[in-house]
C-alpha positions as CSV (number, residue, x, y, z in Angstrom):
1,X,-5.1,20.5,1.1
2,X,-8.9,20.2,0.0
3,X,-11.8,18.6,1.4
4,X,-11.1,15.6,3.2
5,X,-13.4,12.8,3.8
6,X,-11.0,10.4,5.8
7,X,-10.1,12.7,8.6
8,X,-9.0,10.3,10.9
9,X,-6.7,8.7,8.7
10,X,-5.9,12.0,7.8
11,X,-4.9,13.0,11.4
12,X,-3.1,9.3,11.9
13,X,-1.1,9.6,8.6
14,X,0.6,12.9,9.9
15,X,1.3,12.0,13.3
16,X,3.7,9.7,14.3
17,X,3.1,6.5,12.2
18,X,3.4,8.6,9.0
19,X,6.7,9.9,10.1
20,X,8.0,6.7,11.2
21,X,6.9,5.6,7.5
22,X,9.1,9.0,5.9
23,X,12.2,8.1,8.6
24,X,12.3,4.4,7.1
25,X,11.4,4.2,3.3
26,X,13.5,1.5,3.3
27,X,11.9,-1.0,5.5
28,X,8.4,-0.6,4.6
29,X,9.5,-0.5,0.6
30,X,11.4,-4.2,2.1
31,X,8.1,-5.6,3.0
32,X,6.2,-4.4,-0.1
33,X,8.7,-4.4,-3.1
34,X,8.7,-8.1,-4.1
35,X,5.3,-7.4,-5.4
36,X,6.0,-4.4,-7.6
37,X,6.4,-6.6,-10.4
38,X,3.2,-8.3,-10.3
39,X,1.8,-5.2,-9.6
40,X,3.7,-3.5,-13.0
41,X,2.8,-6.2,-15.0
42,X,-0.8,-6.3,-14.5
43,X,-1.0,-2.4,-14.8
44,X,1.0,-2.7,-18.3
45,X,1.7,0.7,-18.1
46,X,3.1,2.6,-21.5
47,X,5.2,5.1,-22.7
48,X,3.0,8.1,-23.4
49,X,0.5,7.1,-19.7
50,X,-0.9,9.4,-17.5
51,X,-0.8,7.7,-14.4
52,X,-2.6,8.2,-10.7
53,X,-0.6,6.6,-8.0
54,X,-3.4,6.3,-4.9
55,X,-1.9,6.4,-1.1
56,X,1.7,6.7,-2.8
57,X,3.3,7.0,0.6
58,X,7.1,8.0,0.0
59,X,6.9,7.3,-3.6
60,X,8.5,4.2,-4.7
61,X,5.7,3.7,-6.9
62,X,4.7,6.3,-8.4
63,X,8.6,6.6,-9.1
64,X,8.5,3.6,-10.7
65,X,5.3,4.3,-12.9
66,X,7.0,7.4,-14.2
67,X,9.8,5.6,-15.0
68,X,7.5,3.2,-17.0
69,X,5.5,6.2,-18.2
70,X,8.7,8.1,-19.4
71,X,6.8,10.3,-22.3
72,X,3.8,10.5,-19.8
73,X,3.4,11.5,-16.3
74,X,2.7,10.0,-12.9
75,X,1.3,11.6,-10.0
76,X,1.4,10.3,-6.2
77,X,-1.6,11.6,-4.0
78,X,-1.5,10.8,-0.3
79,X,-3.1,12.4,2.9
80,X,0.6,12.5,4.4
81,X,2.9,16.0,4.1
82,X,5.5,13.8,6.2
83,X,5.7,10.7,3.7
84,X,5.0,13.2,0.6
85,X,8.0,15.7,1.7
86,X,10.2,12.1,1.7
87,X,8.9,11.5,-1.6
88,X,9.8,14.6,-3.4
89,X,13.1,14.8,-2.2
90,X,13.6,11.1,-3.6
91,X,12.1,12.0,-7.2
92,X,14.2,15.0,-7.1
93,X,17.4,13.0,-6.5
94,X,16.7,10.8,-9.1
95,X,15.6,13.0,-11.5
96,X,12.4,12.5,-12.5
97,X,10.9,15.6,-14.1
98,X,7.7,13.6,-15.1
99,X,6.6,12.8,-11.2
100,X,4.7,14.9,-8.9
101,X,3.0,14.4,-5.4
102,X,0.0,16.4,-4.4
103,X,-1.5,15.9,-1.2
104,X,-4.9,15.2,-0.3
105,X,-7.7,12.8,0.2
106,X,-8.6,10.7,-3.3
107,X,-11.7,9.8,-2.0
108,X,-13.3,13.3,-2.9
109,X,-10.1,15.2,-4.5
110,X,-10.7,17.1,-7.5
111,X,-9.2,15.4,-10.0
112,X,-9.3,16.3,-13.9
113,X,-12.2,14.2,-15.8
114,X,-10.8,11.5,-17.5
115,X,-7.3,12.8,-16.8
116,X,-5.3,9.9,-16.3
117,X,-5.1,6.8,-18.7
118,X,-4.0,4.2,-15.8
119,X,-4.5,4.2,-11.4
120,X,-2.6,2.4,-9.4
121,X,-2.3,1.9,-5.5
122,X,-0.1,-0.7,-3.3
123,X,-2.6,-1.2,-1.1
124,X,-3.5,2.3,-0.1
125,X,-7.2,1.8,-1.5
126,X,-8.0,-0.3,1.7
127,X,-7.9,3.0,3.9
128,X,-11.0,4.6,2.4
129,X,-14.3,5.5,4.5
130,X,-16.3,4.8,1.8
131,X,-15.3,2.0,-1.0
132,X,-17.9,2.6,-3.4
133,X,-17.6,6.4,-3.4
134,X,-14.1,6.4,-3.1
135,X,-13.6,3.9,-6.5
136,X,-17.1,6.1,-8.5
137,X,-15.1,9.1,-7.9
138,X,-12.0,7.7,-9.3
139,X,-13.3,5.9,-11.9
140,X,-14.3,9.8,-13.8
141,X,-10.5,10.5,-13.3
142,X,-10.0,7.5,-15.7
143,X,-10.4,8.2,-19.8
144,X,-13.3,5.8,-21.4
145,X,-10.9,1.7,-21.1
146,X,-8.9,3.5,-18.5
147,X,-7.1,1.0,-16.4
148,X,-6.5,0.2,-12.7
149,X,-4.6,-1.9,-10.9
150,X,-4.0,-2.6,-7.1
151,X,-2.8,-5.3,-4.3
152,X,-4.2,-5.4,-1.3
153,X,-3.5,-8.3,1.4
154,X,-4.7,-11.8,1.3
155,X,-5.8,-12.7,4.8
156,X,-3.2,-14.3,7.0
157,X,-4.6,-17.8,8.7
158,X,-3.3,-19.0,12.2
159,X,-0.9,-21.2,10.3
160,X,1.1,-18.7,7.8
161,X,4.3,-18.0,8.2
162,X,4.2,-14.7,9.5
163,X,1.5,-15.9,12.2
164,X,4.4,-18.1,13.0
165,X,7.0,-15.9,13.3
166,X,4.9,-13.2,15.5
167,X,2.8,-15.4,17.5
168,X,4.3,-14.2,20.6
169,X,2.6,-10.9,19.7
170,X,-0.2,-11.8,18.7
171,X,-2.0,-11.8,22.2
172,X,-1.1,-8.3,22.7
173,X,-2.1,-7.4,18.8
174,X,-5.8,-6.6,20.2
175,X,-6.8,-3.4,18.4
176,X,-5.5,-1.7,14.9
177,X,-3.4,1.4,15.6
178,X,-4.6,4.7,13.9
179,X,-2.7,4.3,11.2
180,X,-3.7,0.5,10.4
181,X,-7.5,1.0,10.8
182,X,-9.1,-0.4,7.5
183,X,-6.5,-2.8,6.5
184,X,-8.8,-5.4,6.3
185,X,-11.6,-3.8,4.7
186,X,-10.6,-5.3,1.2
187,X,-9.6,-9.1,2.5
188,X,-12.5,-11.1,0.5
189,X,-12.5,-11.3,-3.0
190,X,-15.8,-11.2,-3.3
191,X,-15.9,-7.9,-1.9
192,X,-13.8,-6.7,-4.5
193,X,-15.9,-7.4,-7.2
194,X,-18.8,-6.0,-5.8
195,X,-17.2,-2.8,-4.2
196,X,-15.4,-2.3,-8.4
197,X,-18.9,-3.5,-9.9
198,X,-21.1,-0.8,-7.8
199,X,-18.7,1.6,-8.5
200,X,-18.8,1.0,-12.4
201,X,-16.0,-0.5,-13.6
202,X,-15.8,-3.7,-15.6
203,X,-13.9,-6.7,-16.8
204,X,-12.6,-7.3,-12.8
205,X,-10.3,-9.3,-12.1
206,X,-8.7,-10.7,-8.8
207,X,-5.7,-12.9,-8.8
208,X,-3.5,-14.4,-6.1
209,X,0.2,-13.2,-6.1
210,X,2.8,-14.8,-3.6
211,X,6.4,-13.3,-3.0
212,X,8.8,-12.8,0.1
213,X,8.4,-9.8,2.7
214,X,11.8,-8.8,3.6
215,X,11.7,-8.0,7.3
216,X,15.7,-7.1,7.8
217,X,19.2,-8.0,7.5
218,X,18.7,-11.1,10.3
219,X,16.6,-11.9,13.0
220,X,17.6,-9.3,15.2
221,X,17.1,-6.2,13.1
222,X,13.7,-7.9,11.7
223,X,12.6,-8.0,15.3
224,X,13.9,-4.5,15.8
225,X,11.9,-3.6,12.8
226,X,8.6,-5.2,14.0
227,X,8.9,-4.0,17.6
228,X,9.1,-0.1,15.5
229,X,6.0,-0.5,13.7
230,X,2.9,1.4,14.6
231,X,0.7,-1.3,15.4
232,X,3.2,-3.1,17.6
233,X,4.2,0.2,19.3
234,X,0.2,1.2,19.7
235,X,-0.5,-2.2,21.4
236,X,2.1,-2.2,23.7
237,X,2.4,1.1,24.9
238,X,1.0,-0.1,28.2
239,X,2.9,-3.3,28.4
240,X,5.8,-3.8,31.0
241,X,9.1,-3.3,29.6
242,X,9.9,-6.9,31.2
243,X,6.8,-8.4,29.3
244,X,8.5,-6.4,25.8
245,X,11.5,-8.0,26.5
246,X,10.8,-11.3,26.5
247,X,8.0,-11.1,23.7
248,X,10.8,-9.4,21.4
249,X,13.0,-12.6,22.4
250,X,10.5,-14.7,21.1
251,X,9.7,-13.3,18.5
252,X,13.4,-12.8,17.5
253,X,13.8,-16.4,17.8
254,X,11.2,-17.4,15.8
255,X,12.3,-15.0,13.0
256,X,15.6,-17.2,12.6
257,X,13.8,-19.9,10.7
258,X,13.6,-16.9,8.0
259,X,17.2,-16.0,7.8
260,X,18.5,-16.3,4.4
261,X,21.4,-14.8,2.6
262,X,19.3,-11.8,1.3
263,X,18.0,-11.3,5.2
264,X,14.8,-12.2,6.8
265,X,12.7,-13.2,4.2
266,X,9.0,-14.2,5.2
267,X,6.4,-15.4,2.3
268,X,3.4,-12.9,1.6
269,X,0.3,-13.1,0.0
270,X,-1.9,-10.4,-1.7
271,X,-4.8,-10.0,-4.2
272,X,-3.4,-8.6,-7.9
273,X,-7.3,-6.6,-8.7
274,X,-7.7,-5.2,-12.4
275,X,-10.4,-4.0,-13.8
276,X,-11.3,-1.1,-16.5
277,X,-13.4,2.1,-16.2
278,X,-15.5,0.6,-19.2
279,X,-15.3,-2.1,-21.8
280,X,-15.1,-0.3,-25.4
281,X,-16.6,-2.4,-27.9
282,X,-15.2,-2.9,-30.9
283,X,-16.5,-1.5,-34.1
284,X,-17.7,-4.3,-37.1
């Protein structure tokens, strides 16, 4: 792997939340995967594309862009050999000559000059250590009108739905887990803009997409599935088992206003960002 600037996400990614992440594609793609469309659609990625896929995790997206990209190519980077060896082995099963992972830090990784056409991300731009140089750099991967597109979360008030249905954890949720450190970093709009405007890119755009996170099959494997996660694990590694148990009963029971007959269904909220390396002006 080459220079990394984000070692301690680095170090988090390969330990033990990034293999939980590799163990259970599934899961995390459950949460996530309502909001591939909007994501697809705002990237309007063609045929002939060359595109970037940043923080791929195990793939689904990138997987997805080179399906999109089918004369093209699409290319997953991540800091994670455990979530990168999953995704491999998943383009490889599905045949998908045209996708490859490479591992490393996008932040400072040497990417070709103006080598891709379109960059993506579903959500893994919030983990950088530095916004600004982190988007500057990518932005000379991008060819002159290249496009990117990314999601990241909208913040969740006291009243959402998922506040609701973990509010029994929520005392104990008192610090991000390695892994989680930086999700919030790209929560306000306004931020946005200016963290894509310093960085150079133009024509930015941030719109509001809503869809379900599917947690599990009911309210006991949801609860199962939130008591697995790193920053549940992280915060109560300390806690009594007695204290678990009743939390993940309450928690459980609260999850059963979200049963439906597609499973535990909870409504999410993230920011659709687009914005272009450079607007090309059009000849008279």
């Amino acid at each position: 792997m080459h220079t990394i600037a984000n070692r301690q996400q680095a170090e988090a990614w390969n330990d033990w939340e990034g293999i939980h992440w590799a163990e259970h594609p599934e899961r995390y793609n459950g949460m996530m995967g309502a909001f591939n469309a909007p994501l697809f659609a705002a990237a309007g990625i063609k045929a002939q594309d060359r595109v970037l896929d940043i923080g791929c995790g195990t793939g689904q997206t990138t997987r997805l862009a080179g399906q999109r990209a089918y004369n093209g190519q699409a290319v997953g980077i991540d800091l994670s050999a455990p979530m990168l060896e999953r995704a491999r082995r998943d383009a490889a099963a599905e045949g998908l000559d045209n996708v490859a992972f490479e591992q490393g830090d996008a932040q400072v990784h040497p990417f070709p000059v103006s080598g891709f056409d379109v960059l993506i991300s579903r959500g893994g731009v919030m983990f950088f250590a530095d916004h600004v140089a982190a988007f500057t750099h990518l932005r000379r991967a991008l060819v002159p009108a290249g496009r990117v597109a990314f999601l990241g979360p909208q913040p969740a008030g006291p009243d959402s739905a998922y506040a609701r249905a973990t509010a029994a954890l929520s005392p104990f949720l008192r610090e991000a887990s390695p892994a989680s450190r930086g999700m919030g970093s790209l929560l306000d709009p306004a931020r946005i803009r200016q963290v894509l405007a310093d960085s150079g890119f133009t024509d930015i755009e941030v719109a509001p997409s809503e869809a379900p996170m599917t947690l599990g099959a009911d309210a006991d494997d949801a609860a199962d599935f939130l008591f697995s996660m790193g920053p549940t694990r992280y915060n109560l590694r300390d806690v009594d088992p007695t204290t678990i148990t009743r939390i993940h009963a309450e928690v459980h029971d609260a999850l059963t206003e979200f049963e439906t007959a597609d499973g535990v269904c909870i409504p999410g909220a993230v920011w659709i960002v687009t914005a272009v390396r450079e607007r090309i002006s059009s000849s008279k």
